[in-house]
C-alpha positions in Angstrom: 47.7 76.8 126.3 49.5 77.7 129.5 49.1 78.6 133.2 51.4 79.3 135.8 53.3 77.3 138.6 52.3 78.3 142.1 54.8 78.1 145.4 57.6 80.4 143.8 58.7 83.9 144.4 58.3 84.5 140.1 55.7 82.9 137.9 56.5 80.9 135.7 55.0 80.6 132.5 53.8 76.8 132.0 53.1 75.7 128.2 52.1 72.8 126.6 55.8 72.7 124.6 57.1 72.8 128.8 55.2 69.4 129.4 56.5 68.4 126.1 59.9 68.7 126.4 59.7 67.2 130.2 57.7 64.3 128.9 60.4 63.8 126.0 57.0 64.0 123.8 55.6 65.7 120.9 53.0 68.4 121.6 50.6 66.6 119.7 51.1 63.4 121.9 50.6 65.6 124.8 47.1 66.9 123.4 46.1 63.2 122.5 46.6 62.0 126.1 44.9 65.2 127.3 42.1 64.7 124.9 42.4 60.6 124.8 41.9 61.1 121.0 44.5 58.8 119.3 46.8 55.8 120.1 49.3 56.8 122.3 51.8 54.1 124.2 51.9 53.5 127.9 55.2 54.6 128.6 54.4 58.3 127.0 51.3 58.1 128.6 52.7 58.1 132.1 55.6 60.4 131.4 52.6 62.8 129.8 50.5 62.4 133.3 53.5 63.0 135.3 54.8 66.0 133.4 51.6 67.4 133.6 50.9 66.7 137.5 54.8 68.1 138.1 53.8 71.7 136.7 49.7 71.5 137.3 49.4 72.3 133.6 45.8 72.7 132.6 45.1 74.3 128.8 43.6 77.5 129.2 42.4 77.7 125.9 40.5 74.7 125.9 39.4 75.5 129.4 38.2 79.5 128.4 36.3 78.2 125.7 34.1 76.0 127.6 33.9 78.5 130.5 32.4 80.9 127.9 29.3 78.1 126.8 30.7 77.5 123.8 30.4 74.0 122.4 33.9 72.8 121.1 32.3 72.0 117.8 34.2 73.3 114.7 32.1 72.4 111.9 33.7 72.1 108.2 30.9 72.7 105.4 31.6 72.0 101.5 29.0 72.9 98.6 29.8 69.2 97.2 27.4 66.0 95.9 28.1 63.1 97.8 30.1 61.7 94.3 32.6 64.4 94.1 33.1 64.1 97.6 34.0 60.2 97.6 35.2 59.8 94.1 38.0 63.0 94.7 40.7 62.1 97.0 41.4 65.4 97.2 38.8 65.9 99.7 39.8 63.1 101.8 43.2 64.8 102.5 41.8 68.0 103.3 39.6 66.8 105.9 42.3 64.8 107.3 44.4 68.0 107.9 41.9 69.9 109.2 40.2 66.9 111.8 43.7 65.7 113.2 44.6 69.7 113.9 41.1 70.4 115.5 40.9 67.3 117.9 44.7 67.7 118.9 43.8 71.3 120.3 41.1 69.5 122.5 37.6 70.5 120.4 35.3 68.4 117.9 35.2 68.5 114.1 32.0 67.8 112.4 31.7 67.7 108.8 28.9 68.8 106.6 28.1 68.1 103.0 26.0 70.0 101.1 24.4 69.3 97.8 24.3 71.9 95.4 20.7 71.5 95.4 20.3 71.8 99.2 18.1 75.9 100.3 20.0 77.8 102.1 17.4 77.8 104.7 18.2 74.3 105.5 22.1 75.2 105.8 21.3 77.8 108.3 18.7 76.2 110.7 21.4 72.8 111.1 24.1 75.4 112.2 21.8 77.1 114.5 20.7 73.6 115.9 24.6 72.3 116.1 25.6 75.3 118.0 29.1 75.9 116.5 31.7 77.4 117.6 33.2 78.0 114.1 32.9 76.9 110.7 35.4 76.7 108.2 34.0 76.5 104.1 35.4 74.6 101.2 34.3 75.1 97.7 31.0 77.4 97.6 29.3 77.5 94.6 27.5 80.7 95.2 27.6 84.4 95.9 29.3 85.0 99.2 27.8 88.3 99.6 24.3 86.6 100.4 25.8 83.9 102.5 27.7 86.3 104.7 24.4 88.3 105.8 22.6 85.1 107.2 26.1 84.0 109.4 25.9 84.8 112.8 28.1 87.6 113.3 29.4 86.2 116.0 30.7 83.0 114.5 34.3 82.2 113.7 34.8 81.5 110.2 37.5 81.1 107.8 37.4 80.1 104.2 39.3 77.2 102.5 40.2 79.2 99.5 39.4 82.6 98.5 35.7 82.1 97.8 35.0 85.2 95.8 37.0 87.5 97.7 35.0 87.9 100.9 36.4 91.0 102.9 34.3 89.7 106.0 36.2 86.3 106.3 40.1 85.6 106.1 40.9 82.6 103.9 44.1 79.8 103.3 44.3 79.2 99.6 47.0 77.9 97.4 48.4 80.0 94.5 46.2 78.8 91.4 47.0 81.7 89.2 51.1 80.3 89.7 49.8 76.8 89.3 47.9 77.5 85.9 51.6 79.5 84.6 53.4 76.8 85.9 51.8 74.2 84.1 50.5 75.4 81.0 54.8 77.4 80.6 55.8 73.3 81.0 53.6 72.4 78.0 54.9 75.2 76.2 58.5 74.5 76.8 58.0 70.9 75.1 57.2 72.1 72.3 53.3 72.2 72.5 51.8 75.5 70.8 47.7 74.3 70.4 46.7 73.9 74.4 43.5 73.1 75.2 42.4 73.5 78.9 39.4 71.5 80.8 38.8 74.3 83.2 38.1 74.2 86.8 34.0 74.8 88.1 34.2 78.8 86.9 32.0 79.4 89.7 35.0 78.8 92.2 37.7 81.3 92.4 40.5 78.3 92.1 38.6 77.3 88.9 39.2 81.0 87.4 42.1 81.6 88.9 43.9 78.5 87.1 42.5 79.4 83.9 43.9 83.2 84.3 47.3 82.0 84.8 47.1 79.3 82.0 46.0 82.7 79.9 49.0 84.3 81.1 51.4 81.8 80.2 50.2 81.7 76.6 50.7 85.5 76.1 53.9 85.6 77.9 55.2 83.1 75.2 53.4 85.3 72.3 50.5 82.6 72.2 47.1 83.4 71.1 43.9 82.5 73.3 41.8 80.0 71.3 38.6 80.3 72.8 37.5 76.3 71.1 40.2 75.3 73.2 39.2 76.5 76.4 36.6 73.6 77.7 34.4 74.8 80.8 34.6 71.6 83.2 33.8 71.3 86.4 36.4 69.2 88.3 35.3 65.9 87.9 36.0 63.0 85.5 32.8 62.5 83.7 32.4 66.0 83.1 36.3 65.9 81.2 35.4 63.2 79.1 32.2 64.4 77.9 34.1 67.4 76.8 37.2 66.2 75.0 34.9 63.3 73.4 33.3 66.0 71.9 36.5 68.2 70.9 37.6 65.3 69.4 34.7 64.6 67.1 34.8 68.4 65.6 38.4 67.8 64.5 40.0 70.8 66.2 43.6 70.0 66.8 45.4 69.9 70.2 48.6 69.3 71.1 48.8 69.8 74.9 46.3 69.6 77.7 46.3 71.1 81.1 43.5 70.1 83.2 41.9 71.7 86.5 42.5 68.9 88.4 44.2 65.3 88.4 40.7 63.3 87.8 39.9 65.8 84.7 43.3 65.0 83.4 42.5 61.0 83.8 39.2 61.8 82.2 41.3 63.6 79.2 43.6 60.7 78.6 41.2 57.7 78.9 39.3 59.3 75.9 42.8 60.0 74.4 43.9 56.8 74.5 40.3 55.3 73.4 40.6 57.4 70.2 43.8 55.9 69.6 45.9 59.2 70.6 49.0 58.2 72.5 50.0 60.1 75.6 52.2 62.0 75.1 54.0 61.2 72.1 51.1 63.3 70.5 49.0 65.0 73.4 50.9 65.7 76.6 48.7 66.6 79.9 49.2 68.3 83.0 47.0 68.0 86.0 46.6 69.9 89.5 46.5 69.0 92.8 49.1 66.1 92.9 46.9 63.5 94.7 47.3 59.4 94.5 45.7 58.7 90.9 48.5 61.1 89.5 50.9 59.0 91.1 49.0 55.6 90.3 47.3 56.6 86.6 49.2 55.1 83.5 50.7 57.2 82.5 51.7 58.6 85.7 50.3 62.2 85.5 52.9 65.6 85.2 51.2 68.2 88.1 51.1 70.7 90.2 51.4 69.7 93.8 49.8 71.4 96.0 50.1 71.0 99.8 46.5 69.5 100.2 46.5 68.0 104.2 48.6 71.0 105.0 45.6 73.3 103.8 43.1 71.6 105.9 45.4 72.3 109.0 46.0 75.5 108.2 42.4 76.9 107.8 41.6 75.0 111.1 44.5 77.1 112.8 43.8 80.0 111.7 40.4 79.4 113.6 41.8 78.1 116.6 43.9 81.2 116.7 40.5 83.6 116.2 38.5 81.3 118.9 41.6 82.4 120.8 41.4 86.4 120.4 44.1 86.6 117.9 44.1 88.4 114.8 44.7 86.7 111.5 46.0 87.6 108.2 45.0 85.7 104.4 47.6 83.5 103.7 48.8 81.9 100.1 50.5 78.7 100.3 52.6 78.0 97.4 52.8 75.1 94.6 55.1 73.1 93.0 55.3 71.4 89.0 55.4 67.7 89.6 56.8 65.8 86.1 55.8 62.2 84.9 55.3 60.0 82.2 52.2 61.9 80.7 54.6 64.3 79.2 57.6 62.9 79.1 58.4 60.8 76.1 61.2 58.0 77.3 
């Protein structure tokens, strides 16, 4: 965003951090007053307007982008039912990110669930009718290769994770394979040598990508794979419970449990604790994603954090920065081993 100051010899470059720093303001207070999109006092307000008036800032980004028809509207689409999306608050704080860091650049987000179930056909016809600008896509449960050859070619799009490894679309994503180490070396170094794992949805890349790096931390500690110990799960509670119900009704022996994600890991110790097993005197379990029911389970839940909000920000930069002409790179943000009470024995 910037334009230049007329009535001197030199231009001068004026920026939205200028107006900023003469308002005494944020940058992202002086894109809410632009775009009238959050609270914002009266006193900022004023020194925002006056700032603003002083160097005859307009945002030229904002202001090329409608000059070129397009729309404002940044869509974000996930393959999701309408349970996982409520019942996972890991959802919640990815849309977060990526809404508040769309409307502070001055466009719209729009938000689109689509069932599993839903024909691609359908998918295709309400982006053509929305008119998008860009579209940014979370957890896709399919072959990218099909998808990509019905996108408009001219449509901005960048992938929330690394969907398959598209080479058509640059993608944020977190670093599951380091995640999957991380926790499943933690269970090892307390002591735990028979570790089951509720994988992931195997049809995501995160899903296989956690259960290659909990593979690589058993052979990197001179553990073998137990393939009645691997448990193909599908991120959500009901679907962990089901599983280690049944695990524990053939007798197989377990020791440690690292789950694809925090509600899998609730799901695992409910059933635990319903069969009598205590957690984590005798089963310890790690979890992934660090989100509020880790924090607020009992037991409190050991995980891996990773930076959830920051993720929906980032995928919707990186398309604000391609709606802008600029050339974007994959980027990998990194996690972090969270301990608590599920496998720490006080």
């Amino acid at each position: 965003m910037a334009n230049h100051m007329r009535g001197t010899s030199a231009k001068v470059e004026v920026t939205i951090d200028l107006v900023a720093k003469s308002a005494g303001v944020s940058r992202a207070t002086v894109s809410r007053v632009m775009n009238g999109s959050a609270k914002v006092s009266p006193e900022r307000v004023r020194a925002v307007k006056k700032a603003i008036a002083k160097y005859n800032f307009t945002p030229n980004a904002t202001a090329r982008r409608l000059a070129g028809g397009q729309s404002g509207l940044v869509a974000l689409l996930m393959e999701e039912s309408s349970e996982e999306f409520f019942q996972n608050p890991f959802w919640g704080e990815v849309v977060q990110g990526f809404s508040a860091a769309i409307t502070d650049a001055g466009m719209h987000p729009l938000l689109l669930i689509r069932p599993k179930s839903g024909t691609e056909e359908s998918l295709f016809s309400t982006l053509r009718a929305g008119q998008m600008d860009a579209l940014a896509i979370f957890s896709w449960h399919r072959p990218m290769k099909s998808f990509e050859k019905l996108l408009d070619p001219k449509m901005k799009v960048v992938l929330g994770g690394d969907l398959g490894g598209s080479k058509n679309f640059p993608f944020v994503d977190v670093d599951n394979i380091k995640g999957g180490y991380l926790a499943t070396k933690h269970l090892i170094d307390l002591g735990c040598r028979n570790i089951l794992t509720i994988t992931g949805d195997l049809k995501l890349q995160s899903g296989r990508d956690r259960l290659d790096g909990y593979e690589q931390a058993l052979k990197s500690s001179g553990l073998k794979i137990n393939d009645d110990l691997i448990l193909h799960g599908d991120y959500t509670q009901a679907k962990a419970e089901s599983l280690v119900n049944r695990l524990i009704s053939s007798k197989v022996k377990f020791d440690g449990v690292f789950a694809g994600n925090d509600l899998s890991a609730v799901g695992a110790i409910n059933v635990l604790m319903k069969n009598g097993v205590d957690v984590p005197r005798k089963v310890k379990v790690v979890g992934f994603d660090d989100s509020p029911i880790a924090r607020h389970n009992e037991p409190s839940i050991t995980t891996i954090r990773q930076p959830i909000r920051e993720l929906g920000a980032e995928v919707a930069a990186m398309i604000l920065a391609l709606l802008d002409g600029q050339e974007v790179e994959n980027k990998v943000l990194d996690v972090k081993l969270i301990k608590r009470d599920s496998t720490s024995i006080k």
